[in-house]
Z-matrix of the N, CA and C atoms (Angstrom, degrees):
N
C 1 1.452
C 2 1.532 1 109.32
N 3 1.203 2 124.12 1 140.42
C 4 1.494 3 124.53 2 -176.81
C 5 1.360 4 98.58 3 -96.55
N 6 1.687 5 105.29 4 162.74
C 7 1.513 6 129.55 5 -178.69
C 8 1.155 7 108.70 6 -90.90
N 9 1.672 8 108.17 7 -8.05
C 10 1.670 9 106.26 8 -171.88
C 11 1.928 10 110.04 9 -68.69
N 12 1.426 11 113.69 10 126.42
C 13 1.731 12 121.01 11 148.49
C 14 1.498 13 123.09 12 -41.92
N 15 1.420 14 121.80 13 99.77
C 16 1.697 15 93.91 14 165.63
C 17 1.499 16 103.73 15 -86.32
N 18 1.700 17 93.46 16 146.52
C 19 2.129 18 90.63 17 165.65
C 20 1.357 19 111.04 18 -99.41
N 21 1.437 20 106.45 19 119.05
C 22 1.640 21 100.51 20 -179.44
C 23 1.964 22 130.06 21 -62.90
N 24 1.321 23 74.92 22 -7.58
C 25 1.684 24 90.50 23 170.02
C 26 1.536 25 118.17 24 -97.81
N 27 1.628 26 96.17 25 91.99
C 28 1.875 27 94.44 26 177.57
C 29 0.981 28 114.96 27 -84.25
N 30 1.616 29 115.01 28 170.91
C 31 1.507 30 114.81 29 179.28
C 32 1.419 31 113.07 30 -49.75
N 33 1.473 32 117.17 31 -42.13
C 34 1.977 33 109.14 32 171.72
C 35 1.373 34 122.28 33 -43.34
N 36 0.960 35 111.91 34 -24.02
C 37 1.533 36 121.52 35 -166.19
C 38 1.704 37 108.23 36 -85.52
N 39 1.293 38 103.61 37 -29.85
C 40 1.725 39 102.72 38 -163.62
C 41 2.223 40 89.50 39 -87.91
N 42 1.367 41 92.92 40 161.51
C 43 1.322 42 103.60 41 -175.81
C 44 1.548 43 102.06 42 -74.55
N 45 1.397 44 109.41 43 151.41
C 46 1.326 45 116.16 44 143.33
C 47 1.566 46 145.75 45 -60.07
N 48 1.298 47 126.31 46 65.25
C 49 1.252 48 137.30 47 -140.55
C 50 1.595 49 104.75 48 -80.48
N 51 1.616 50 112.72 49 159.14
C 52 1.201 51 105.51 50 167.47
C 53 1.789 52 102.40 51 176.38
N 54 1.529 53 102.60 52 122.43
C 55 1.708 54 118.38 53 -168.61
C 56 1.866 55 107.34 54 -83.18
N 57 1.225 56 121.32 55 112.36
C 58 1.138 57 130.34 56 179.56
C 59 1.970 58 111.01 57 -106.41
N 60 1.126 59 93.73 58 153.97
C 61 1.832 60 94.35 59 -175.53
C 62 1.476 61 87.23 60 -115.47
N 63 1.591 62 118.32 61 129.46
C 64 1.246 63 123.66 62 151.31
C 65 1.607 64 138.65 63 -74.31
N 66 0.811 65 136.75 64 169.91
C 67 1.603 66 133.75 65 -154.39
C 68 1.606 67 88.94 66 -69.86
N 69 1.548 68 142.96 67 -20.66
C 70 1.357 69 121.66 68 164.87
C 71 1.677 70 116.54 69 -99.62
N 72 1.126 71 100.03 70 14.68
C 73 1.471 72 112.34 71 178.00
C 74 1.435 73 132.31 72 64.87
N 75 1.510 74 98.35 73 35.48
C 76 0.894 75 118.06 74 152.27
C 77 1.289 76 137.64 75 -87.50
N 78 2.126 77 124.16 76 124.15
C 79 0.888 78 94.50 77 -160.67
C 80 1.448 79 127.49 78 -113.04
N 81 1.468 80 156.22 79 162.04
C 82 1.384 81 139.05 80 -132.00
C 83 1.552 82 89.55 81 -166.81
N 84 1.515 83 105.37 82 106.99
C 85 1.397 84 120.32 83 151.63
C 86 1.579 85 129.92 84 -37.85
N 87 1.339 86 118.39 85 104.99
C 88 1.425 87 103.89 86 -173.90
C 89 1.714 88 112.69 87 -108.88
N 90 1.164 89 133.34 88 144.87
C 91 1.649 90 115.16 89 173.97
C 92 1.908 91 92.93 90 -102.98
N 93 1.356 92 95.44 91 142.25
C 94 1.520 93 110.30 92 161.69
C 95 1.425 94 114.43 93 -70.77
N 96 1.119 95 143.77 94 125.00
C 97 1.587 96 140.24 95 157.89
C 98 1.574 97 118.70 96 -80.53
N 99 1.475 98 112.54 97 -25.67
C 100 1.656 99 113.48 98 -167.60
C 101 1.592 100 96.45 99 -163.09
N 102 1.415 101 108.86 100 160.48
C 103 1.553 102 130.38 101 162.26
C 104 1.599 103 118.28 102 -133.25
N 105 1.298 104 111.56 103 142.69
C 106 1.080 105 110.23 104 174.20
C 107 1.734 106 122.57 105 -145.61
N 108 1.032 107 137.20 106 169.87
C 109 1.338 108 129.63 107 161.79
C 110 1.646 109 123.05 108 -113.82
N 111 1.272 110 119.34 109 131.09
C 112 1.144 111 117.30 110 -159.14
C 113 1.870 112 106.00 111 -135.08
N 114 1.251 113 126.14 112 85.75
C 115 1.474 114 131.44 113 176.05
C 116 1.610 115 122.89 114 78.55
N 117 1.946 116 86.89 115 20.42
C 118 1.880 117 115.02 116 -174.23
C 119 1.111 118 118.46 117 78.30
N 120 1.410 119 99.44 118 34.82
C 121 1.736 120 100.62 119 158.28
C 122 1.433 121 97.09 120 -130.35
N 123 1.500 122 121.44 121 141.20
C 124 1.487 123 143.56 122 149.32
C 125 1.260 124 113.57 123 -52.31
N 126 1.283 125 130.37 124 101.71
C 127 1.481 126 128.33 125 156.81
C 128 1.472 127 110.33 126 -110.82
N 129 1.554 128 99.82 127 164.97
C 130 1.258 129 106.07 128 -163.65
C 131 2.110 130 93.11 129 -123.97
N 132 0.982 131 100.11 130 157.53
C 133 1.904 132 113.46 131 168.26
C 134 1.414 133 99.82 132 -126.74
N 135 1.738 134 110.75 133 117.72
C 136 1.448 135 129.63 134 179.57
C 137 1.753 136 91.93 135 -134.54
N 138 1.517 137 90.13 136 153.63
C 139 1.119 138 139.58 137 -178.72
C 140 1.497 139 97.84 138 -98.31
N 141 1.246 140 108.01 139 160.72
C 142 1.641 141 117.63 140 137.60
C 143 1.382 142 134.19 141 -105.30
N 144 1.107 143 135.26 142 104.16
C 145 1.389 144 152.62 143 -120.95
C 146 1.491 145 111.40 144 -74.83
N 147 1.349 146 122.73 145 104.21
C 148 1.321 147 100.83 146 178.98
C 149 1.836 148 114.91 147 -119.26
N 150 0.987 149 134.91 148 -155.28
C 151 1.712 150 126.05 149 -178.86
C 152 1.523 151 98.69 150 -146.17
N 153 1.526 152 107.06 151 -18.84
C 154 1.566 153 78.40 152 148.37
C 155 1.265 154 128.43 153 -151.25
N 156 1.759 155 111.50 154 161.28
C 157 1.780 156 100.28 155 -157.14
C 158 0.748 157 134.84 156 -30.02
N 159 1.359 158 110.08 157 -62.62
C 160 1.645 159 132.30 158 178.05
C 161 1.815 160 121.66 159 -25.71
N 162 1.630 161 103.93 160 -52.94
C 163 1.171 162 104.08 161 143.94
C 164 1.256 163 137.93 162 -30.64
N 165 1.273 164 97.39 163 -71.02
C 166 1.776 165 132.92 164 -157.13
C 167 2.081 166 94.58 165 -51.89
N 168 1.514 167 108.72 166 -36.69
C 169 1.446 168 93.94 167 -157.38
C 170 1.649 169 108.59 168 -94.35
N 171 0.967 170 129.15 169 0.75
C 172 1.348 171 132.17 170 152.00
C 173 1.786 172 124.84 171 -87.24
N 174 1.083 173 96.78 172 8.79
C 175 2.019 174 110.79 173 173.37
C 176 1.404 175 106.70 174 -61.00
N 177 1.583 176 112.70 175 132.94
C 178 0.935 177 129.71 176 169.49
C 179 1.816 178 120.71 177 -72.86
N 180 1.391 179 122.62 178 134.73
C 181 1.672 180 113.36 179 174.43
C 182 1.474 181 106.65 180 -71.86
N 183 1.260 182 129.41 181 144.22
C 184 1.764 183 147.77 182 170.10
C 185 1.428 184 95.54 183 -105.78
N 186 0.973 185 128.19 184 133.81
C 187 1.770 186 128.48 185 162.99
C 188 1.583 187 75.99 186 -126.84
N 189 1.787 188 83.79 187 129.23
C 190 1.933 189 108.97 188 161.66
C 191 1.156 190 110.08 189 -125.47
N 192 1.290 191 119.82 190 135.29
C 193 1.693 192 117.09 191 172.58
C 194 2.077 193 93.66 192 -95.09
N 195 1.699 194 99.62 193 140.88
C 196 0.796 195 131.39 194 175.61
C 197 2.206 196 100.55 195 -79.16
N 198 1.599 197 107.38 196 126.45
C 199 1.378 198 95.95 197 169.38
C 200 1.598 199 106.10 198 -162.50
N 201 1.197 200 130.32 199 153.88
C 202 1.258 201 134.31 200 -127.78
C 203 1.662 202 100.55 201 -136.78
N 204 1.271 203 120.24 202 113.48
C 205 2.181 204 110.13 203 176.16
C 206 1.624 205 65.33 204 -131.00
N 207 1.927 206 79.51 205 -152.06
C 208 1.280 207 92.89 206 -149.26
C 209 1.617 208 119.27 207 -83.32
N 210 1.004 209 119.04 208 -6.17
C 211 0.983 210 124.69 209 -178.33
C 212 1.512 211 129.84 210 -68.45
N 213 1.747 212 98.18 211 -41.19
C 214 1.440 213 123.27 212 159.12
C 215 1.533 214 99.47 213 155.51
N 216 1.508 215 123.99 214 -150.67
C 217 1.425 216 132.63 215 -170.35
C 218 1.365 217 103.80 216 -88.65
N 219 1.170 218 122.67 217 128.97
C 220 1.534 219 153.43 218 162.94
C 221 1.716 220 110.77 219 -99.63
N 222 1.718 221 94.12 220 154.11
C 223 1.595 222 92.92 221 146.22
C 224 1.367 223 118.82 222 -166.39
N 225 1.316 224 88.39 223 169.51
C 226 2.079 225 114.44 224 -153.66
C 227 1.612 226 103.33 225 -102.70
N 228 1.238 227 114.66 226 131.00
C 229 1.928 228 108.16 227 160.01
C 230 1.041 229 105.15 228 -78.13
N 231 1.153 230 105.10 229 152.74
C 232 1.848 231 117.97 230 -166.46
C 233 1.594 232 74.25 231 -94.06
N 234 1.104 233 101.34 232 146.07
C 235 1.869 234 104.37 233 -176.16
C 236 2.050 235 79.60 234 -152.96
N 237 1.211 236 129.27 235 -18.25
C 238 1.768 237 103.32 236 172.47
C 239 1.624 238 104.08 237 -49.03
N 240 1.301 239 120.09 238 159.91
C 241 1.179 240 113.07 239 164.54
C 242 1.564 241 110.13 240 -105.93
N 243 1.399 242 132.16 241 -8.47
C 244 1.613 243 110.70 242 159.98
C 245 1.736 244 121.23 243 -75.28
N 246 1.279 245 92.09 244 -32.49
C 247 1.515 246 91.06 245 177.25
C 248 1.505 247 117.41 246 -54.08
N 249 1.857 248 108.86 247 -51.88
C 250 1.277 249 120.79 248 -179.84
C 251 1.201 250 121.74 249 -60.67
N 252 1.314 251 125.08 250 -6.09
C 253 1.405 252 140.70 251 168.34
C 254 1.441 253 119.56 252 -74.97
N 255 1.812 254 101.08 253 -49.94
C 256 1.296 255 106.70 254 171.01
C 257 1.769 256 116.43 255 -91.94
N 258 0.742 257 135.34 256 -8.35
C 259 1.213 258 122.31 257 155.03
C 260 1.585 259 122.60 258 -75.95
N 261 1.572 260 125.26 259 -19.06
C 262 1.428 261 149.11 260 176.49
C 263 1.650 262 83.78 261 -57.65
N 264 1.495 263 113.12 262 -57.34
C 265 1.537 264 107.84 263 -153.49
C 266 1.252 265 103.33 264 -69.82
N 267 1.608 266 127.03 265 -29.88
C 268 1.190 267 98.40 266 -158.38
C 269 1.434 268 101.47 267 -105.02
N 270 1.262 269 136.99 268 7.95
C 271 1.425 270 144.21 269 154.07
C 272 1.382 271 114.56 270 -69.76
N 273 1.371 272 130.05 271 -52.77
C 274 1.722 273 118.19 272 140.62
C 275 0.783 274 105.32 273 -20.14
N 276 1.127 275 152.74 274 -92.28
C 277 1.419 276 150.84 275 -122.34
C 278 1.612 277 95.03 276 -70.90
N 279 1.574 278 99.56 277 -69.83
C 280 1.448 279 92.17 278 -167.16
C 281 1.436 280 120.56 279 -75.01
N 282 1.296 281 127.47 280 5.93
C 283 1.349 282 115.90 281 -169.92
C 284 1.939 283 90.53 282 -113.16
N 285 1.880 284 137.73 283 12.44
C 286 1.516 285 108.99 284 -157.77
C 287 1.509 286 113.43 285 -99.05
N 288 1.371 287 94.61 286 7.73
C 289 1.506 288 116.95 287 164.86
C 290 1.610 289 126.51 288 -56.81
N 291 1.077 290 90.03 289 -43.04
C 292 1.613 291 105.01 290 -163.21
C 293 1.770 292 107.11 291 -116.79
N 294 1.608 293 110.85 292 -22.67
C 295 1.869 294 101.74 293 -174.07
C 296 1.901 295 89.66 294 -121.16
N 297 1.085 296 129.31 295 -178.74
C 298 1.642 297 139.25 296 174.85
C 299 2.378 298 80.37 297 -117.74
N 300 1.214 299 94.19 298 122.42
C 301 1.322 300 104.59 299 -178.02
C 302 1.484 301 107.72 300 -122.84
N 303 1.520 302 115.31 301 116.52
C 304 1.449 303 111.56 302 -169.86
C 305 1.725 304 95.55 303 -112.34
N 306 1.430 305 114.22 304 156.07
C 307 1.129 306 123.08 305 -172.68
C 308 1.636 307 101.14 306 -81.64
């Protein structure tokens, strides 16, 4: 028998985390749920991060496009509203498996 610990919590399991500052600088933990690419841009679908459900099931979707100068990678809220429409659709799609997504 080995001495080895397994941790039942693998890295898949833990959220995708990530601390954003809002335009008053405040700052708000968000978890990513999905990525995608859409006409060569990287966007991302975030949540706002909570620990517990109850929270968790009234969370609003964030779509951020991922974009890169010189400094390194940044990111933007998709704030067009046709784009945000079409990227809405196709994150529905792929995320209605796993969340109950109300319009």
């Amino acid at each position: 028998m080995s001495d080895e610990i397994k941790n039942p919590n693998t890295e898949e399991d833990q959220p995708d985390l990530m601390t954003l500052e809002d335009e008053d600088g405040n700052e708000i933990t968000f978890e990513v749920i999905d990525a995608l690419d859409y006409k060569g841009v990287h966007y991302l679908a975030a949540v706002e991060y909570a620990e517990i459900e109850e929270e968790a099931e009234n969370a609003q979707l964030v779509i951020l496009s991922v974009g890169e100068d010189d400094e390194g990678e940044y990111l933007d809220v998709v704030d067009d509203d046709e784009l945000l429409l079409e990227l809405g659709k196709l994150f529905e799609e792929r995320l209605s498996d796993e969340y109950d997504i109300e319009e």
